[in-house]
C-alpha positions as CSV (number, residue, x, y, z in Angstrom):
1,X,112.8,104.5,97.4
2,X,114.9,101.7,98.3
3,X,118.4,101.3,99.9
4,X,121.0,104.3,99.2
5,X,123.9,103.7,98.0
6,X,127.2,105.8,96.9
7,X,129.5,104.5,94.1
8,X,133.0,105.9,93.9
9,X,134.7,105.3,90.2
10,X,138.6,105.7,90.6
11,X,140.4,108.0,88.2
12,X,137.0,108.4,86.0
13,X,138.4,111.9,84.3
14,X,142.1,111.4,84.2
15,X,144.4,110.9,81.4
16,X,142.7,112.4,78.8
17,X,139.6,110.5,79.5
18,X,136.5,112.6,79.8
19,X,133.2,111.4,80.8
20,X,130.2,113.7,81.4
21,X,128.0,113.2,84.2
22,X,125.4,113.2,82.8
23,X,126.3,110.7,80.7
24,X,127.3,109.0,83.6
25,X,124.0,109.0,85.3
26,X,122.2,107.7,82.0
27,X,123.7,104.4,82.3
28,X,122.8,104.2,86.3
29,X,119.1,105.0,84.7
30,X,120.1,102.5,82.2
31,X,121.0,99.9,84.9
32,X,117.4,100.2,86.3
33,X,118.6,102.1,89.8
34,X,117.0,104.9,91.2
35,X,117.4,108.6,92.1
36,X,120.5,108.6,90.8
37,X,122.6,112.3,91.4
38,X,126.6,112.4,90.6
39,X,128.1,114.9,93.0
40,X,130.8,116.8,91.0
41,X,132.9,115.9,88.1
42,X,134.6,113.2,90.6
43,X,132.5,110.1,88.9
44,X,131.1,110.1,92.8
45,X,127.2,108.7,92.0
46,X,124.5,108.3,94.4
47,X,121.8,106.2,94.0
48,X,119.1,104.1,95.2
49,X,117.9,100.2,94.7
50,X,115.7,98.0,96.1
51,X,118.0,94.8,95.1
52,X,117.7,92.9,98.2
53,X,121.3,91.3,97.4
54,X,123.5,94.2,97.4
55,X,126.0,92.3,95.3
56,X,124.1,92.3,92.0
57,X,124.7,96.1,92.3
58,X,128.3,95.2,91.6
């Protein structure tokens, strides 16, 4: 386990725009992080990393 962090997507299901979470968490997987759990259907993802340079998580 590495650093925890929390990503907040803005506006992920608005408009007509639907995106499951667990689709959602597939491409964290995807992206090589870890432990990755969405809380609700907010787009709201935790998830852990052990980047040392937080900014390649961007």
């Amino acid at each position: 386990m590495g650093t925890q962090y929390i990503a907040f997507l803005r506006a992920i299901n608005v408009g007509g725009h639907i995106v499951k979470m667990a689709e959602l968490k597939k491409v964290f997987e995807a992206a090589r992080l870890d432990d990755v759990a969405t809380f609700i259907a907010s787009g709201n993802v935790i998830f852990s990393s052990r980047a040392r340079d937080a900014a390649k998580l961007e």
